[in-house]
N, C-alpha and C positions, 0 to 999 in steps of 0.2 A: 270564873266558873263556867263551865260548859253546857250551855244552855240548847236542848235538842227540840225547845219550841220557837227557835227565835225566827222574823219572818225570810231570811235566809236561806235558811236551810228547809223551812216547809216550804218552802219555792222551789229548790233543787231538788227535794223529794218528789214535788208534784210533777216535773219536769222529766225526772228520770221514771215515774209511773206511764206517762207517756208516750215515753222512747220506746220502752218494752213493748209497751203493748203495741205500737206501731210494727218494730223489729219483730213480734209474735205472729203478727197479722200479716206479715211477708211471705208464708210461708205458699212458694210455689211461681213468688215471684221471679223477675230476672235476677240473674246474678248482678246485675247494676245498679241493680234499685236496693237490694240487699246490700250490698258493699256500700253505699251511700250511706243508707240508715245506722249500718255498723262506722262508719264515719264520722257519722253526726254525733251518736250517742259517745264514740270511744273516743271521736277527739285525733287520734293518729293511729293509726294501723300499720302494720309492716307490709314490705313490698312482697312475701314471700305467704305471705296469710291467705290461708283456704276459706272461701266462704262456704 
């Protein structure tokens, strides 16, 4: 059964609130630092991807 309290997944919740709000708070920074963040959070990004 599908359990959406297990400590798991309130870990990767808490992880990806994080991210955002890291990625939210970039705003204005380098294009380097933005593409990292979008990195970290997405895992893989394409070579043709606009930040």
């Amino acid at each position: 059964m599908y359990n959406d309290l297990s400590p798991t997944l309130i870990q990767k919740r808490k992880q990806t609130v994080f991210l955002t709000n890291e990625y939210n708070d970039s705003y204005g920074e380098s294009k380097i630092v933005i593409e990292t963040l979008l990195r970290k959070f997405l895992k893989k990004v394409g070579e043709k991807c606009s930040f």
